[in-house]
N, C-alpha and C positions, 0 to 999 in steps of 0.2 A: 844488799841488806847487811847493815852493822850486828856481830855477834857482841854480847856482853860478857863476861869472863867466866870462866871454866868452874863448873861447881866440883862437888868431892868427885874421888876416881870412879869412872865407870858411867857418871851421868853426861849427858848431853849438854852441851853448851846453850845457855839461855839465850837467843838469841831476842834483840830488844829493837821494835818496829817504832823508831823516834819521832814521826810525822803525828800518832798516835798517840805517843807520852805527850806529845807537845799540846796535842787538843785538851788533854787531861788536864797538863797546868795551867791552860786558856780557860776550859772549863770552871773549876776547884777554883782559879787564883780571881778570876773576873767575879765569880759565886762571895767569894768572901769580902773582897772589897764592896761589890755592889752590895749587899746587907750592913755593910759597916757603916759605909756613907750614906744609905737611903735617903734621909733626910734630907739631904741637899739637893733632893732630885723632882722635880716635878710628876704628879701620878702617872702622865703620859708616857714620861720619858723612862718611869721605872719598868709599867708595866712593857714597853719594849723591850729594855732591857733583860727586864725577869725571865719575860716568856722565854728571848730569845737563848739565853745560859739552861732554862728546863730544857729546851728542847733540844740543845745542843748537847748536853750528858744524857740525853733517852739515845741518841746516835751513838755517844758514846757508848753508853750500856751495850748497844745493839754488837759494834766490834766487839767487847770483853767477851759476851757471848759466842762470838765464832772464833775465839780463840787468839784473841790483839790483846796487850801489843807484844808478850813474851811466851805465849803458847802455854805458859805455866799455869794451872788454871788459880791455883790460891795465888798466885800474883795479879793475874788479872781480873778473878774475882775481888778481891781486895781493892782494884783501881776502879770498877763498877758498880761497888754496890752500894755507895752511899746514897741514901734514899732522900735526893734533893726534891722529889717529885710528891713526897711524902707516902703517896697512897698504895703505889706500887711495890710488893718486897721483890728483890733480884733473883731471888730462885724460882718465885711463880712465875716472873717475864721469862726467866731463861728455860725452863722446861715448857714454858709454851709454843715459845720460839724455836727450840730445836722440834718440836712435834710441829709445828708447819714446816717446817720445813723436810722433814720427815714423812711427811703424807705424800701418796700418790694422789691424792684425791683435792688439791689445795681451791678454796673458795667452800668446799662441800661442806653446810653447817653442821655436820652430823661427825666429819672426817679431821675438818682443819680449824683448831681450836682460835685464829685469827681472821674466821670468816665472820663478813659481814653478813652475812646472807640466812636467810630462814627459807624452812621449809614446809612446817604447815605451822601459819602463824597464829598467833592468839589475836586478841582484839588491841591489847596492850603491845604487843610485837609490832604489828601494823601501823599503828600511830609511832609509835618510836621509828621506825624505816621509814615512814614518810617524813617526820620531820627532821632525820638524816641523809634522806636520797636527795638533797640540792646541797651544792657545797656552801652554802651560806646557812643552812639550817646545821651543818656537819662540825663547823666550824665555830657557831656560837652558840647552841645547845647541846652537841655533840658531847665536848669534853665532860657533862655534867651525867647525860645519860652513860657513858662511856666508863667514869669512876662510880654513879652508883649500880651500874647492872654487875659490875666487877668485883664490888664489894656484897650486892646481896651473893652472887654467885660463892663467895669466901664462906661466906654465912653457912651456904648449904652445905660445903664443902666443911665446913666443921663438922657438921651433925655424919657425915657420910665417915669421914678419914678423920680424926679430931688428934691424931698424933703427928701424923704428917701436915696437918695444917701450922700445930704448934714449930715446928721442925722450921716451919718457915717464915712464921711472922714473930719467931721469938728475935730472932737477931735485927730483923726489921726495926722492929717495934724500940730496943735496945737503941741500935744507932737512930734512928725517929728522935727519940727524946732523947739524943745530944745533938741532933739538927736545932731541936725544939732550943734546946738550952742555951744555943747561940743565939739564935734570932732573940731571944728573950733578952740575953745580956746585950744583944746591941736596938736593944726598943724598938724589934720589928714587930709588929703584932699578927697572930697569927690569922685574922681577919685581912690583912691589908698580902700577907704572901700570898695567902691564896688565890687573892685577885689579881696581883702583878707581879707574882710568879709563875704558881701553878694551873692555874686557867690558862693561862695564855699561852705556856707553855707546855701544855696540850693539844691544845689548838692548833699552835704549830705542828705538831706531830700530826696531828689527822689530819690535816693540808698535805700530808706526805703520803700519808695510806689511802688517803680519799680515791686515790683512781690508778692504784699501783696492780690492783687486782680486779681483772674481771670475768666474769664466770661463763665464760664461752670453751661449749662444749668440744666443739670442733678443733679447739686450742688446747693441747694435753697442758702447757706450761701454764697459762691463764695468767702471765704478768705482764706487765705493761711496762713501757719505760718512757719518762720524763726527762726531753733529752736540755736539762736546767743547766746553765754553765755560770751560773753569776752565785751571788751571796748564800741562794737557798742549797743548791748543792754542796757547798763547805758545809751548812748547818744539817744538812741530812747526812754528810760526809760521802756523799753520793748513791748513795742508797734508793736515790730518786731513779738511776740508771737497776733499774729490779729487774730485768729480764739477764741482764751478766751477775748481776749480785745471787739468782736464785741458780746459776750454772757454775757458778764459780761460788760459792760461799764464805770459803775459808779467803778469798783473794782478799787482802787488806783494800780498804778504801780507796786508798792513793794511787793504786794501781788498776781500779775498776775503771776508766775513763779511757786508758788507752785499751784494755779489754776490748770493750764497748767499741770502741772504733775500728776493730781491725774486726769486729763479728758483726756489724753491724748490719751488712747486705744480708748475712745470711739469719738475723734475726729477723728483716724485714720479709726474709721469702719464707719464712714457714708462720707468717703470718697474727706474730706476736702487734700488740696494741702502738702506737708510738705514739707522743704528743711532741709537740716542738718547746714547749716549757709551761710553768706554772700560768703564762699568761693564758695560753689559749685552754688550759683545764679550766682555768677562772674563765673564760668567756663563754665555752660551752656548757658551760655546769653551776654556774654561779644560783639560777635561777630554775632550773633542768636538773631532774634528776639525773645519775651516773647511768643506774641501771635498775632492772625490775628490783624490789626486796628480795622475792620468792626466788630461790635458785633454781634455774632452769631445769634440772633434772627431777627437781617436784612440781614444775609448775603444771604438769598435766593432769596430776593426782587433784589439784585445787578445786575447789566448787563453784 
């Protein structure tokens, strides 16, 4: 690993993970020409594009988080928190993120604030789990249930904490409206981003989380790994390989793969989830639900 040069006396050498900056100016540099040109581009051919840049800076995001590409955290908060996604601010993903990861209890609705799971559900919970439990329902009504249960959730979270909300959605909000202020200077309208940008760039995302976690009791670890080696793994930046990403967390992306190979028996003997790639999650689950909504450890309280 390449070090970057010596700050003032007494501090650590910043050292600079370049695989990482590189995805950044791939990200940022493809983001800005793609809104520039839109116009020349067919709505197909945008909203591929669009999703596939949202969904590739939510992976970024996800490194700046555990600490890519310079350990520094106002450096790498700075390369993360531009809010291409619009709806998400970077300090509520990242204090979510590290409290899953943080839990001993990961899947548990009550424990791990990235479960999908419920445990004594309402009538409204119910319908929303069902028409998330087939990956085809997860993936095209998903990302809409997904930003507004997040944002009524913000809502309450005013009324509870109304200073630390502000704390978080002020700089959002700030950088939002100079995301806004471009898209507007280059006649993207904010009807046509959302559709082939932010949707589908969502989407992409919950195609990643859709079957990374499963709530089996007998499995302390409860992650799963997608063992993807083609396009979608660069856009998850491997992330898809989640049974070495949840034992190793701080290990940068690029190095998760060889991880994963050399642990890979002994991931299989203690009985962790495997798939062989995005195709066979899409074959068993396209139609088929993942798994119960109810998490196991309430479903015997159920009526």
């Amino acid at each position: 690993m390449r070090q970057g040069r010596r700050g003032t006396k007494g501090e650590f050498p910043i050292r600079v993970e370049w695989p990482t900056v590189g995805v950044a100016i791939a990200v940022y540099g493809g983001w800005l020409a793609l809104t520039a040109w839109h116009a020349a581009l067919p709505w197909p051919v945008l909203a591929l594009a669009g999703g596939w840049l949202i969904a590739w800076h939510g992976s970024l995001q996800h490194e700046v988080i555990h600490g890519h590409p310079t350990g520094r955290r106002g450096i790498d908060d700075a390369i993360g928190s531009v809010p291409l996604s619009l709806w998400l601010p970077y300090a509520v993903y990242r204090r979510s993120h590290l409290l899953h990861h943080g839990t001993a209890a990961i899947t548990d609705p009550f424990d791990d604030p990235e479960s999908r799971y419920i445990a004594r559900p309402s009538r409204w919970q119910r319908i929303r789990a069902t028409v998330q439990a087939t990956l085809l329902g997860h993936l095209l009504i998903g990302p809409a249930i997904v930003i507004g249960r997040f944002l009524a959730s913000e809502a309450q979270r005013l009324r509870r904490a109304p200073r630390q909300v502000l704390r978080d959605w002020t700089p959002h909000l700030i950088a939002t409206a100079l995301v806004l202020l471009w898209l507007r200077r280059m006649d993207l309208g904010i009807d046509t981003y959302l559709a082939c940008f932010v949707y589908p760039g969502t989407a992409l995302s919950l195609l990643r989380s859709y079957a990374e976690h499963r709530a089996e009791l007998a499995t302390p670890g409860r992650a799963a790994t997608v063992e993807s080696r083609g396009a979608l793994s660069l856009l998850f930046l491997h992330n898809n390989l989640h049974v070495a990403h949840h034992e190793r967390p701080r290990l940068p992306w690029y190095r998760l793969p060889a991880y994963h190979r050399a642990n890979r028996a002994r991931f299989s003997a203690a009985g962790t989830r495997r798939y062989a790639g995005y195709r066979e999650v899409l074959r068993r689950y396209l139609l088929a639900p993942h798994d119960a909504a109810v998490h196991p450890h309430y479903q015997e309280v159920q009526p």
